[in-house]
TISEKOL-291949 format. One record per atom (N, C-alpha, C, O): residue in three letters; x, y, z. Coordinates in steps of 0.02 Angstrom, whole numbers, plus 50000, padded with zeros to 5 digits. Each point is the difference from the previous one (the first is absolute). Layout:
// TISEKOL-291949
ALAXYZ ...
***
This chain:
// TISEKOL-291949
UNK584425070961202 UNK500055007250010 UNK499505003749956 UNK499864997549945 UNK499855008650075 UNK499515001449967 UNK500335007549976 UNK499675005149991 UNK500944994550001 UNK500475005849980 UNK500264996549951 UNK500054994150015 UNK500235007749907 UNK500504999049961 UNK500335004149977 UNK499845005949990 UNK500864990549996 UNK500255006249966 UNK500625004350032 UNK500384997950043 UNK499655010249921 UNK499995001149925 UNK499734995249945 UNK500504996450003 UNK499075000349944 UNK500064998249941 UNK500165004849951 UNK499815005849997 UNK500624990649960 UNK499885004549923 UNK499234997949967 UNK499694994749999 UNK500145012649970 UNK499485000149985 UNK500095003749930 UNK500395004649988 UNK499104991849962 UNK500115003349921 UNK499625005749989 UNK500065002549944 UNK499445001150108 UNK499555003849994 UNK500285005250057 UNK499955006049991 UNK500374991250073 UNK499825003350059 UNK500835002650025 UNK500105003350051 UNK500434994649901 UNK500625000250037 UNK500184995850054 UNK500044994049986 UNK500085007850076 UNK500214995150060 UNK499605001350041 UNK499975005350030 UNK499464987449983 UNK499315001350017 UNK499944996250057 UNK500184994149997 UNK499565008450064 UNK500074996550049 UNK499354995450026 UNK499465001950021 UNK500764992449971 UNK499314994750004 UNK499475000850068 UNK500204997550053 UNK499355004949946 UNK499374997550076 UNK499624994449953 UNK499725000249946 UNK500374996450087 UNK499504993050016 UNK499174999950031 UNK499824994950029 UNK499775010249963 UNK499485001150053 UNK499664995149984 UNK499425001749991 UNK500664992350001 UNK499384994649991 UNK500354993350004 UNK500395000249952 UNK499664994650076 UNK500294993250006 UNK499674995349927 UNK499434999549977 UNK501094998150009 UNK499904993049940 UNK499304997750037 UNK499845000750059 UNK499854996949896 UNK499955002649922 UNK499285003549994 UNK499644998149954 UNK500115006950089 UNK499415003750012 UNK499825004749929 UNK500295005249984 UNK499284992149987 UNK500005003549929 UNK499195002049977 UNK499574997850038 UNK500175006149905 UNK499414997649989 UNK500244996149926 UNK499484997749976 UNK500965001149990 UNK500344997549952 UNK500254994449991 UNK500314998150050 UNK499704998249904 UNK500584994149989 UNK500195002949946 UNK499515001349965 UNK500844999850019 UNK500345002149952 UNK500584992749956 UNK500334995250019 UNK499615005849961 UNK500484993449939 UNK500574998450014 UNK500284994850016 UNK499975014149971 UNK500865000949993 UNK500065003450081 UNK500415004650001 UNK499384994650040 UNK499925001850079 UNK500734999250012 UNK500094994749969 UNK500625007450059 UNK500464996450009 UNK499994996950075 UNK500334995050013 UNK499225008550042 UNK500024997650038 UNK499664993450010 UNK500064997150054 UNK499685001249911 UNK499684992850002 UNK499365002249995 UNK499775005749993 UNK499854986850013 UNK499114999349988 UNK499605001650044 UNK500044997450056 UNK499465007549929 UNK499645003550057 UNK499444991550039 UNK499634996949962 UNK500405002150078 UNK499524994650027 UNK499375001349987 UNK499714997449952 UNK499945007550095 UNK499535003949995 UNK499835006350004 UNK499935002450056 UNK499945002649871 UNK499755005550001 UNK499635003750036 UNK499424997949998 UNK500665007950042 UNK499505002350015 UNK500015008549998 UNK500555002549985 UNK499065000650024 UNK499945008450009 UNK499665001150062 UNK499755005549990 UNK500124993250051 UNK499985004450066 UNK500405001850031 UNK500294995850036 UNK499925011349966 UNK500385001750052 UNK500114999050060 UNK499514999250037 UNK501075000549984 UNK500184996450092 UNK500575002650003 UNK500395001649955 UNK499674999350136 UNK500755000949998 UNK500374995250003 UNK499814994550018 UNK500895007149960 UNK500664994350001 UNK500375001250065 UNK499784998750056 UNK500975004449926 UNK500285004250044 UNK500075003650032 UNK500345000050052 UNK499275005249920 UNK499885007250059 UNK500345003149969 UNK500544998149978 UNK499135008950012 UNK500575007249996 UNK500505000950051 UNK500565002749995 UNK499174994850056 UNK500735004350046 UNK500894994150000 UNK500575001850015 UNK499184991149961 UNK500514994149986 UNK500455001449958 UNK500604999150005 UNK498975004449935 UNK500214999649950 UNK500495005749996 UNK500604999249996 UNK499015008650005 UNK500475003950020 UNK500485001150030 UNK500415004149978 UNK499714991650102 UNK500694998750044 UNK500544996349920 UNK500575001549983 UNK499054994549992 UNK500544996049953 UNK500265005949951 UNK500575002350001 UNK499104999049971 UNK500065005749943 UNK500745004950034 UNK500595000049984 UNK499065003550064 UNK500565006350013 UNK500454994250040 UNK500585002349997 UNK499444993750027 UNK500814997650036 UNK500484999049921 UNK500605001149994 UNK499024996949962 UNK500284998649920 UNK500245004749984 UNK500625000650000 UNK498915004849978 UNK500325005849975 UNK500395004350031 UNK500295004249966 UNK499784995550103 UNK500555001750055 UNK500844997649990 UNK500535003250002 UNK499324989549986 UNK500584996849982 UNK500325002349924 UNK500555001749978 UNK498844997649999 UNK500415000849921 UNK500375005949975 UNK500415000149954 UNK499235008450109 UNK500375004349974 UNK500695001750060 UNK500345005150004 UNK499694989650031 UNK500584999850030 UNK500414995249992 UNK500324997550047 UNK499725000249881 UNK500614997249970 UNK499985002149922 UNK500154997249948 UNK499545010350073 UNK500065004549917 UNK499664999449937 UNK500115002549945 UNK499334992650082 UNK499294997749938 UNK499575002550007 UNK499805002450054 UNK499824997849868 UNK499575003449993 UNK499364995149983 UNK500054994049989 UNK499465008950011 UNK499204996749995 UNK499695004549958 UNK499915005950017 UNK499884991649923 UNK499565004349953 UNK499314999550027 UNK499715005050022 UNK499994988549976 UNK499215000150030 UNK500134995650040 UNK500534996949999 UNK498785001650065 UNK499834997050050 UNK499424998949956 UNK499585004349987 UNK500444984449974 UNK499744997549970 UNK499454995350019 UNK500164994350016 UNK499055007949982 UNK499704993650031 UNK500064995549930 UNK499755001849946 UNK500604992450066 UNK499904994849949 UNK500164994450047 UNK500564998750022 UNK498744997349993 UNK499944995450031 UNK500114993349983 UNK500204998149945 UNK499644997750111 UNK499884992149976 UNK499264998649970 UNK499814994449984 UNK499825011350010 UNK499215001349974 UNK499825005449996 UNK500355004950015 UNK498934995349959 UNK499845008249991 UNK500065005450060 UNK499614999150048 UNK500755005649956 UNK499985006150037 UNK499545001250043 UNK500025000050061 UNK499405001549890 UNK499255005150047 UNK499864994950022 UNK499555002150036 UNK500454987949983 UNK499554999150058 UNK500215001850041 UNK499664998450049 UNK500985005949970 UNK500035000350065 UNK499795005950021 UNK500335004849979 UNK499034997050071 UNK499685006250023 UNK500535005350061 UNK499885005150032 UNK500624991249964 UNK500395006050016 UNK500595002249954 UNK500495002150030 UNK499554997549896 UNK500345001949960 UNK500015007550013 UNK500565002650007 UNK498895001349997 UNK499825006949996 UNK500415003250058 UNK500315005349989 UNK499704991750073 UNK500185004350045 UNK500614997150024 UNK500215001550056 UNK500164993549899 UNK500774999150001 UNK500375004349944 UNK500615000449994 UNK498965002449969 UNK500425003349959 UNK499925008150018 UNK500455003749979 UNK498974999450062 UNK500185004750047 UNK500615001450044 UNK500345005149998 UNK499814987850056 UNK500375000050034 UNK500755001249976 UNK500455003350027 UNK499524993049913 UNK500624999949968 UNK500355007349956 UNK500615000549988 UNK498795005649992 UNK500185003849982 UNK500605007350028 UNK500215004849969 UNK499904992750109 UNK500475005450019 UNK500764997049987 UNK500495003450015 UNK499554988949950 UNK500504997449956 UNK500015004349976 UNK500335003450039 UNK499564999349925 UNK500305007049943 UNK499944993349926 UNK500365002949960 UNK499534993950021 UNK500054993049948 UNK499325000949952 UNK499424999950022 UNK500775001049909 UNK499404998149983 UNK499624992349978 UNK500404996249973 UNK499025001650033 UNK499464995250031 UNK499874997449930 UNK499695003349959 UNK500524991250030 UNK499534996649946 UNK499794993350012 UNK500174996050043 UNK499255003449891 UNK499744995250023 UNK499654994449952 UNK499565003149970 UNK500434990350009 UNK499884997749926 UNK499474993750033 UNK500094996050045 UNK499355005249913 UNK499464998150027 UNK499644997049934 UNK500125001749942 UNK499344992650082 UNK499934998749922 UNK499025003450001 UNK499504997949971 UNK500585006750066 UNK499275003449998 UNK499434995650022 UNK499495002750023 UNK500544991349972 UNK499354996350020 UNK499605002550033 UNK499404999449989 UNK500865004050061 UNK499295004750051 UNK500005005150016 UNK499845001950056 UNK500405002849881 UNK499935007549981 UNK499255002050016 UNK499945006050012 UNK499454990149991 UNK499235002049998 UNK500085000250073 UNK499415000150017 UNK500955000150040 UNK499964999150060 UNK500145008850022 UNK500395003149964 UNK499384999350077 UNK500045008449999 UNK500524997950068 UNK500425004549998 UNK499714991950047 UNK500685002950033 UNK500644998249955 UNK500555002850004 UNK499224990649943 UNK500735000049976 UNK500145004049946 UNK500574999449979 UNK499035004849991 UNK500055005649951 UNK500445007450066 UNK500585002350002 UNK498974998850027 UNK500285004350053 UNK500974997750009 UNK500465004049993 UNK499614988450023 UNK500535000050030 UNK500565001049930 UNK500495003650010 UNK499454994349946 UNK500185001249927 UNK500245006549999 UNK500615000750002 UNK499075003849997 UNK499985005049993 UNK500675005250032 UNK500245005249977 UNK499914991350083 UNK500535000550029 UNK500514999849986 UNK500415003450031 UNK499814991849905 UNK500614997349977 UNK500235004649974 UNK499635004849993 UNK501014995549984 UNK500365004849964 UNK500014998649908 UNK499805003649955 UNK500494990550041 UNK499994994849949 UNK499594995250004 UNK500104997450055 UNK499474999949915 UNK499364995349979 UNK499894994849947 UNK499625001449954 UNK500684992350048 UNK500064997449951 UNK499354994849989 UNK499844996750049 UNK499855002649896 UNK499084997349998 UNK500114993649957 UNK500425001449957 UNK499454994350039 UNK500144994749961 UNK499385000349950 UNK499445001850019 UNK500694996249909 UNK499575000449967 UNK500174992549921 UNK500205001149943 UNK499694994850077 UNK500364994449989 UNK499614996249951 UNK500234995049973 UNK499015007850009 UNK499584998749943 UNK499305003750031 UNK499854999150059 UNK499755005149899 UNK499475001349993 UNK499404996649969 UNK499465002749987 UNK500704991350004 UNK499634993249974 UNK499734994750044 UNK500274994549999 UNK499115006950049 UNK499834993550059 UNK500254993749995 UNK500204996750048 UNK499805001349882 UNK500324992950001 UNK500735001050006 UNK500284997550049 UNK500035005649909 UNK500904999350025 UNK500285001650047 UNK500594998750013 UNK498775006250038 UNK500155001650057 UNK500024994850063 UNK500454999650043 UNK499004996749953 UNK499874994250023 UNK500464995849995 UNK500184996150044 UNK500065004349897 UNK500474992649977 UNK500945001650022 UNK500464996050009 UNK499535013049994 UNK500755001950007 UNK499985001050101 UNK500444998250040 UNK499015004549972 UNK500245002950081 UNK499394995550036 UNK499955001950058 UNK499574992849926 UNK499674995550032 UNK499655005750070 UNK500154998650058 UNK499545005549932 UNK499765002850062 UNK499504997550035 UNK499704995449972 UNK500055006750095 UNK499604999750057 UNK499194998349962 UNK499675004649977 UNK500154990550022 UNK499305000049966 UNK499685006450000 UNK499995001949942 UNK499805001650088 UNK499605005750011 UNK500165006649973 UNK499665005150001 UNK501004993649971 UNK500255005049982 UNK499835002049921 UNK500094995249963 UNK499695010950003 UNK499845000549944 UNK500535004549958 UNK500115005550024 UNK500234992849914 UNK500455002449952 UNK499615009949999 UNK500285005050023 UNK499064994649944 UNK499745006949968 UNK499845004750069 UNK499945006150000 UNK500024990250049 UNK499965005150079 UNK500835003150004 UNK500235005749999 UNK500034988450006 UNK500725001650004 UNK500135004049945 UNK500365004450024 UNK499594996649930 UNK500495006149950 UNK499575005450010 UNK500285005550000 UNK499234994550007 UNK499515007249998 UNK500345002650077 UNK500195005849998 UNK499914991150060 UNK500225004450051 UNK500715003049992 UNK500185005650017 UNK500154990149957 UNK500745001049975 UNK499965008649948 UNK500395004850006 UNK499064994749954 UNK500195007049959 UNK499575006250030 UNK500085005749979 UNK499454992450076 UNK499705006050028 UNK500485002550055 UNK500015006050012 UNK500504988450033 UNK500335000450033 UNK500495003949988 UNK500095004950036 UNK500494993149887 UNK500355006049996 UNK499915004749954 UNK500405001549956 UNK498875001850059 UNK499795007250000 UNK500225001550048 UNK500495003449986 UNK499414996050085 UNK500145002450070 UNK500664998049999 UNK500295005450006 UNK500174990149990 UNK500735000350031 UNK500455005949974 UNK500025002349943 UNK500344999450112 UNK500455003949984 UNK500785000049975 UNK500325003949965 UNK499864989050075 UNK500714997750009 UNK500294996449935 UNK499605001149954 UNK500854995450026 UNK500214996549939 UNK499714994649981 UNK500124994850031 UNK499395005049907 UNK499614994150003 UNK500374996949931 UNK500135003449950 UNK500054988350059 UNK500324996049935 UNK499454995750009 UNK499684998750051 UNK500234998449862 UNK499744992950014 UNK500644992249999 UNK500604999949988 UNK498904994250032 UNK500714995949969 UNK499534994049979 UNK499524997850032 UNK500675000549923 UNK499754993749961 UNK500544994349998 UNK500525000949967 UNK499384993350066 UNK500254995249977 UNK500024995349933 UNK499494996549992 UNK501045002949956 UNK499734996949960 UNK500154992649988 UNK500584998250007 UNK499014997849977 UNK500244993050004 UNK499734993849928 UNK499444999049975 UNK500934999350017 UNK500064995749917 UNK499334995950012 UNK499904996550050 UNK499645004349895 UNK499454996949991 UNK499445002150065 UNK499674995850031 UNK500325010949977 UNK499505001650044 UNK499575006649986 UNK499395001249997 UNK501195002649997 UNK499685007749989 UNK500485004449961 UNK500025006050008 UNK500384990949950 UNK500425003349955 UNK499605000349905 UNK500285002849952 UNK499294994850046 UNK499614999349915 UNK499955009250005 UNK500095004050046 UNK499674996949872 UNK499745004050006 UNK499475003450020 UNK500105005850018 UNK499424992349983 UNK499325002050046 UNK500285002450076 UNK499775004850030 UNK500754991049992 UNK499935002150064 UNK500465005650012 UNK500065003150053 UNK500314998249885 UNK500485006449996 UNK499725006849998 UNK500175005150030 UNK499224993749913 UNK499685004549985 UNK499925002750061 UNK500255005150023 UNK499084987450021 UNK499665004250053 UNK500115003750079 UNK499735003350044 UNK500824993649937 UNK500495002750065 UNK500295006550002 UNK500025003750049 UNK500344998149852 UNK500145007249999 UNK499465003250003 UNK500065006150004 UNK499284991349996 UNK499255006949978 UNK500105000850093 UNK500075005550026 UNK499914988150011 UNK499895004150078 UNK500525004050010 UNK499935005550026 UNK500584992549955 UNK500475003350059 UNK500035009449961 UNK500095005350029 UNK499804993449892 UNK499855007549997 UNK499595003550020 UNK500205005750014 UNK499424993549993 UNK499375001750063 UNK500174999850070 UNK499655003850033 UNK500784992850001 UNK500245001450055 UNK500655006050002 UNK500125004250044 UNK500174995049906 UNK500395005950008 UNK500754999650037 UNK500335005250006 UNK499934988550020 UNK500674998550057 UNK500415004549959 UNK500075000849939 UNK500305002750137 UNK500765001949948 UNK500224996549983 UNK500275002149949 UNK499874991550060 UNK500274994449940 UNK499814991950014 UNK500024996550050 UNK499785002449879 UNK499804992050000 UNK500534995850009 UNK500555001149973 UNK499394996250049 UNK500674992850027 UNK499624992249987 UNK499574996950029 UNK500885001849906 UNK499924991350001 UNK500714998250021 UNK500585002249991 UNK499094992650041 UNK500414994450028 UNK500054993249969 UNK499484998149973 UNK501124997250025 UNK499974994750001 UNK500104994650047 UNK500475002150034 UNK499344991749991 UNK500144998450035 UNK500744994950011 UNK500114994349979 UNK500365010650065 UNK500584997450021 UNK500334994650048 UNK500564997549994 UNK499035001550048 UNK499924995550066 UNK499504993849969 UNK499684999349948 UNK500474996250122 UNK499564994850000 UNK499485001749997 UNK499895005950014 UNK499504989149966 UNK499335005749994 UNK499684992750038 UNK500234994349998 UNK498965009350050 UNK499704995250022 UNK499724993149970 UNK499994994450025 UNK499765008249908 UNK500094993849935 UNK500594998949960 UNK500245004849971 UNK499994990250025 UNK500624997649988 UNK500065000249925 UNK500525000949968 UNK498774998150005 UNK499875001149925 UNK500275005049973 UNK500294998949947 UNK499705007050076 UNK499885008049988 UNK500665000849971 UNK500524997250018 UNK499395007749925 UNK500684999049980 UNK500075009449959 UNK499535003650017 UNK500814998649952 UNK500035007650006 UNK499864998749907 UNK500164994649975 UNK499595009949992 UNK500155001149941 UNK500455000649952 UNK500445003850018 UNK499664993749920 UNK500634999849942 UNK499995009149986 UNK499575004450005 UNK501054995349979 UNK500185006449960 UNK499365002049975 UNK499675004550026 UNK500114991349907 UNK499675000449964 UNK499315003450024 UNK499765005249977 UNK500064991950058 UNK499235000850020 UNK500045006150056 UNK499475003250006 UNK501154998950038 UNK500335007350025 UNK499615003349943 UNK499405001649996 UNK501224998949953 UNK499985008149951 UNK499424999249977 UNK499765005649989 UNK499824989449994 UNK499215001049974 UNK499555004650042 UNK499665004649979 UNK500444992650107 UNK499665001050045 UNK500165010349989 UNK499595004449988 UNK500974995950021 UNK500265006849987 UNK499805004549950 UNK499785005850001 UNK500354989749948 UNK499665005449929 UNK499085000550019 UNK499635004749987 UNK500234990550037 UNK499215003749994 UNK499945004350044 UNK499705005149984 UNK500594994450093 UNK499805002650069 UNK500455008849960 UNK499655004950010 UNK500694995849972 UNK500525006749981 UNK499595002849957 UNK500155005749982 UNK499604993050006 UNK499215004149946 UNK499475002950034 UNK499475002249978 UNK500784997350086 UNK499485004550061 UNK500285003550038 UNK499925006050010 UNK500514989750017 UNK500585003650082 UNK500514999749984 UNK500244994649985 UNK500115011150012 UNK500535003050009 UNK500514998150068 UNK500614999449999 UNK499044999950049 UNK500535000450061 UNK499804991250014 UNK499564997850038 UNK500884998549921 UNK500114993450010 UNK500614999250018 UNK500485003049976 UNK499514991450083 UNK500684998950009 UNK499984991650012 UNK499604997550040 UNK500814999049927 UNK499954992950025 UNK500824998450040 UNK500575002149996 UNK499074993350037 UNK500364998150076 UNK500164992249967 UNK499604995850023 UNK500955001149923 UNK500014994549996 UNK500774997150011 UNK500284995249974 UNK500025010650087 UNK500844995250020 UNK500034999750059 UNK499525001950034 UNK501024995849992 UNK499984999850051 UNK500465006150038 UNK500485003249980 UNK499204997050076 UNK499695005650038 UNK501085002250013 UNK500215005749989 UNK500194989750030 UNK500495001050037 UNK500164996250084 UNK499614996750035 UNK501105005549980 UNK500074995050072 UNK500305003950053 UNK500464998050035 UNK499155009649971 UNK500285005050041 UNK499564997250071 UNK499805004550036 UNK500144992749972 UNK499794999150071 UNK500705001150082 UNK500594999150014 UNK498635003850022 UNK500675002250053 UNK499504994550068 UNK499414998250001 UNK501215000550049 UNK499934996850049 UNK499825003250060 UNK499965006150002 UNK499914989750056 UNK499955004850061 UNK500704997950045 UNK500135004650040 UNK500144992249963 UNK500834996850002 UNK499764992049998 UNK500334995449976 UNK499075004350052 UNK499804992849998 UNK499774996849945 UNK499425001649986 UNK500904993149969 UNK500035000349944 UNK499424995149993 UNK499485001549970 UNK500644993050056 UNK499544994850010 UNK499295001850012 UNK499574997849961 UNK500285005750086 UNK499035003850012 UNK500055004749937 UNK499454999349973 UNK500905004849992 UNK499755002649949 UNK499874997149945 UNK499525002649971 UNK500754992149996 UNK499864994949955 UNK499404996450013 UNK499714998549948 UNK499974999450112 UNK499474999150020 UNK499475004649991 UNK499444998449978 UNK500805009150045 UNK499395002550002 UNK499935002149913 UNK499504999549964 UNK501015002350022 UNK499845003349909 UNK499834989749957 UNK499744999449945 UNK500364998150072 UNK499714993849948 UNK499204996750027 UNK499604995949977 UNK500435008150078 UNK499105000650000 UNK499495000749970 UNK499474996949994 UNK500795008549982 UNK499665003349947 UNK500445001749932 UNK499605002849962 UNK500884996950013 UNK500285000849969 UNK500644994649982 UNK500595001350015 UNK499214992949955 UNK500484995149979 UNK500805002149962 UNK500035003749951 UNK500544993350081 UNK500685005149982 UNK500154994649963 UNK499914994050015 UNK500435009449913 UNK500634996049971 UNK500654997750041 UNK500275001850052 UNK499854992949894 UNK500524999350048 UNK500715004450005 UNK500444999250042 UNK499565005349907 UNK500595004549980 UNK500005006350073 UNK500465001950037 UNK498575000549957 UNK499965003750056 UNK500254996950067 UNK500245003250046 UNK499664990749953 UNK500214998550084 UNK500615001650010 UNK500205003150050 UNK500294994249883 UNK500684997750005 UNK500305006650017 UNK500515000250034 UNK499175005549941 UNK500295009050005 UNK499925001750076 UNK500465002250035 UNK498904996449988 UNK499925001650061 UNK500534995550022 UNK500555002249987 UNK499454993350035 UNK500484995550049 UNK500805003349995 UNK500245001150056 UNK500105000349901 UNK500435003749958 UNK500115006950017 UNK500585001550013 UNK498995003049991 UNK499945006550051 UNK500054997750052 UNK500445003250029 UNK499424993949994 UNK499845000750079 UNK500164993950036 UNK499764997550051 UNK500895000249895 UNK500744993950030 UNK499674995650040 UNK500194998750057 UNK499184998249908 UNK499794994250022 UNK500294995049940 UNK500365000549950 UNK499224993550092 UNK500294993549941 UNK499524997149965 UNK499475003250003 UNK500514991749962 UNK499534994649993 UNK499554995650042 UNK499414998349991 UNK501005000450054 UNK499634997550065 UNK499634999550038 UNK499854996150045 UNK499885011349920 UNK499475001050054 UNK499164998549953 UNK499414999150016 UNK500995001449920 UNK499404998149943 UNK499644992450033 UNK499434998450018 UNK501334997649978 UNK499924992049994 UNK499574999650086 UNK499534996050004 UNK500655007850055 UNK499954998850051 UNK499065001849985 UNK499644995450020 UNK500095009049956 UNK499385001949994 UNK499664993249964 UNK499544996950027 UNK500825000949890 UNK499504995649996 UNK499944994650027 UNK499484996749992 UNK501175000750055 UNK499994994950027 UNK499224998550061 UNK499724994850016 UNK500145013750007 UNK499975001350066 UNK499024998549954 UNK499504998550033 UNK500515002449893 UNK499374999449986 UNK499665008049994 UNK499405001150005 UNK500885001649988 UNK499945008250024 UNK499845003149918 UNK499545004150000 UNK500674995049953 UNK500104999949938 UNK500074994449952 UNK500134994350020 UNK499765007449905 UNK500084994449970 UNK500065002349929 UNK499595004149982 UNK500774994349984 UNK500245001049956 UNK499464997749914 UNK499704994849987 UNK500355009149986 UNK499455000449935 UNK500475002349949 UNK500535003050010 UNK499174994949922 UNK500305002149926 UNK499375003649956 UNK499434997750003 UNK500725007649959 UNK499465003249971 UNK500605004149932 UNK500525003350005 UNK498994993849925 UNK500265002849959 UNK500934998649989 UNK500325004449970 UNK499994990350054 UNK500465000949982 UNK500455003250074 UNK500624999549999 UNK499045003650060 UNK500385003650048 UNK499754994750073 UNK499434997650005 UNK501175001250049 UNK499824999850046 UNK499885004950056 UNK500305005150017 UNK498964990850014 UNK499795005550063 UNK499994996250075 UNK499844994350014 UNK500375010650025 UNK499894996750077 UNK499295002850016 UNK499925005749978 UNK499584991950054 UNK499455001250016 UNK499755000150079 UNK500484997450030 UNK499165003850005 UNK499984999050061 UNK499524995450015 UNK499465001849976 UNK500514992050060 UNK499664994150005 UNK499305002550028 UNK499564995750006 UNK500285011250012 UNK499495002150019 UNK499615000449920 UNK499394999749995 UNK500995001049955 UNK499715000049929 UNK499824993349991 UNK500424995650003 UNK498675002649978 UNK500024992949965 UNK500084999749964 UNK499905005249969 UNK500344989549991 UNK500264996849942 UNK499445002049917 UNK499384999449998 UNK500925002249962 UNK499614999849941 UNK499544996149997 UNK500184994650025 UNK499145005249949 UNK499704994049998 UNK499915000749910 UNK499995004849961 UNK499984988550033 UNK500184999049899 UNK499264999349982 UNK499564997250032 UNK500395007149888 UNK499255000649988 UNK500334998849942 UNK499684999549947 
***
């Protein structure tokens, strides 16, 4: 399903998932990826789905949801890959605006130098930019990008860009143990993002399975370091290091929604157990999925996750 949701969201409230891009279409590999390992990178834009697919999905969703008394904070592109390759991002989020919903969208900028995907950007309501090291090598080594792609192109369009935006711009940095948490990289991360200006910086840790199995989140310790230097610049820091919650809502079909939200979004097992529990399902239908090969079950940090077999497997570095 290329619909998820309601998710709880730590930034967005109850955020309703679009999918505009199929596993695993990225210009990124990213480390801590939860959806798994990008195969092959690329940045040319193409279409996927279509604006008009996507939109039938969208409003039959949000149709349903406010006729069993729910609400939708944003209509979320957070894909199985980056957002802007898809060249009809722009004019699905037109279509979608007589929703009355506001539009966000978390992108890791790679092809901000592209003038329709700056244009389509521009559109969003909320804008979230990934900024995950300003260092070519840790950049290389944390989000593995598209050969062609250059670190100093990429941040220079990112800060001329939001001169022109209008809508809510955050950054979000992933942080990850032995990569981009030293000091140097604290420093240089608070000098951009003060210069970019987000209403608020957002670090993250990573909570989920991550595409490298290595990847592992930072100690306390090396947190409040990371903090005391970065708080000597920006003020509007916010770190994202719990877990999110297990408000998830169904469509009555319990089974395709667990599918479609562990697509992209790997569930605890506490979250499943709540959903099933609302909505006087059983166990059964867990066991009937992994039997069926449909899912598969993962451990991270101490927590179990159900994953969707459309996710590949960690690969160990």
């Amino acid at each position: 399903m290329e619909i998820f949701g309601p998710i709880p969201s730590r930034r967005l409230g109850r955020s309703l998932g679009i999918n505009n891009i199929p596993p695993k279409s990225c210009s990124y590999y990213c480390t801590y990826c939860q959806v798994g390992p990008t195969e092959d990178t690329e940045i040319k834009l193409r279409h996927f789905y279509g604006s008009e697919y996507l939109v039938t999905q969208v409003t039959k969703r949000v149709q349903q949801l406010r006729e069993q008394g729910e609400d939708v904070d944003y209509l979320s592109f957070v894909p199985d890959g980056e957002p802007t390759l898809d060249a009809d991002l722009g004019t699905t989020i037109d279509q979608l605006r007589p929703l009355g919903i506001k539009i966000a969208i978390i992108t890791n900028a790679s092809l901000i130098e592209n003038q329709q995907v700056r244009d389509t950007l521009k559109k969003a309501d909320w804008l979230s930019i990934k900024i995950d090291s300003v260092n070519p090598k840790i950049w290389q080594r944390v989000n593995i990008p598209h050969p062609s792609l250059k670190l100093n192109n990429i941040l220079a369009s990112i800060l001329s860009f939001a001169t022109e935006y209008k809508g809510t711009l955050v950054s979000e940095t992933m942080l990850i143990k032995n990569r981009n948490v030293d000091k140097q990289s604290a420093y240089d991360i608070a000098e951009f993002i003060q210069c970019l200006k987000p209403e608020t910086a957002y670090f993250l840790i990573p909570t989920r399975p991550p595409a490298i199995s290595s990847i592992r989140p930072p100690d306390s310790e090396e947190l409040r370091q990371f903090y005391n230097i970065i708080s000597q610049k920006l003020t509007n820091i916010e770190y994202l290091t719990g877990y999110e919650g297990n408000l998830y809502t169904s469509t009555g079909n319990v089974a395709e929604d667990i599918l479609s939200i562990t697509a992209v979004h790997p569930m605890r097992e506490e979250a499943i157990q709540e959903l099933l529990i609302k909505h006087e399902a059983n166990w059964e239908i867990i066991d009937n999925l992994l039997i069926l090969g449909k899912i598969k079950l993962t451990e991270y940090q101490g927590n179990k996750f159900y994953m969707n077999n459309s996710i590949k497997s960690s690969i160990k570095i």
